[in-house]
C-alpha positions in Angstrom: 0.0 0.0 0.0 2.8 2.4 1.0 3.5 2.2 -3.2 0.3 4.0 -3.8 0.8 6.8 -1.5 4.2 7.9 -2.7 5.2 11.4 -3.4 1.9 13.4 -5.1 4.5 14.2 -7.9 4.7 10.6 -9.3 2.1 8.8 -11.0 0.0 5.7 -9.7 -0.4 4.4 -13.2 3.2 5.0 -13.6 4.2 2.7 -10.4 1.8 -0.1 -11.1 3.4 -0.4 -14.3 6.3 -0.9 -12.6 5.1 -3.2 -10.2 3.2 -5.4 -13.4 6.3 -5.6 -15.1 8.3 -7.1 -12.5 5.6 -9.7 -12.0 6.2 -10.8 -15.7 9.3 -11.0 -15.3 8.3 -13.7 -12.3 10.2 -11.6 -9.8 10.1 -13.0 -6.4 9.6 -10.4 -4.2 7.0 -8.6 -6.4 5.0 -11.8 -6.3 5.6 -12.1 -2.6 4.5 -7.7 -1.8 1.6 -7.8 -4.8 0.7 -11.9 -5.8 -2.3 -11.8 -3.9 -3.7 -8.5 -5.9 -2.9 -11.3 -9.6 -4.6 -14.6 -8.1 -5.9 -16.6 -10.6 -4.3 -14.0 -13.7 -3.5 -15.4 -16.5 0.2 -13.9 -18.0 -1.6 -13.1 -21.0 -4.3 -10.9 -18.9 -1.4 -9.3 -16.8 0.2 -8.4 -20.2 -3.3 -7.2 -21.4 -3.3 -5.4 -18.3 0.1 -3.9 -18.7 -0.9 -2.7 -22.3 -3.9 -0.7 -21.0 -2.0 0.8 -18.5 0.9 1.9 -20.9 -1.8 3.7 -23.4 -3.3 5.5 -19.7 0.1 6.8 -18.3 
């Protein structure tokens, strides 16, 4: 949670990019802080996911 509060100066969509592409990457420890959030996610939906974010930021 403490991601989404950052400084006011940075943008949400921005950092949950971030956070969705370390996922595909199968990074541990993002799996371990934000896993819970992609339960049942398919890789293709994350990277569907990660596409509509891109075109929002």
């Amino acid at each position: 949670m403490e991601r989404w509060l950052a400084k006011s100066d940075s943008h949400p969509l921005a950092k949950r990019l971030a956070d969705l592409s370390l996922l595909l990457e199968n990074d541990a420890g993002a799996w371990e802080r934000y896993g819970q959030f992609y339960e049942g996610w398919s890789h293709k939906e994350i990277v569907e996911l990660v596409e509509a974010v891109k075109h929002a930021v």
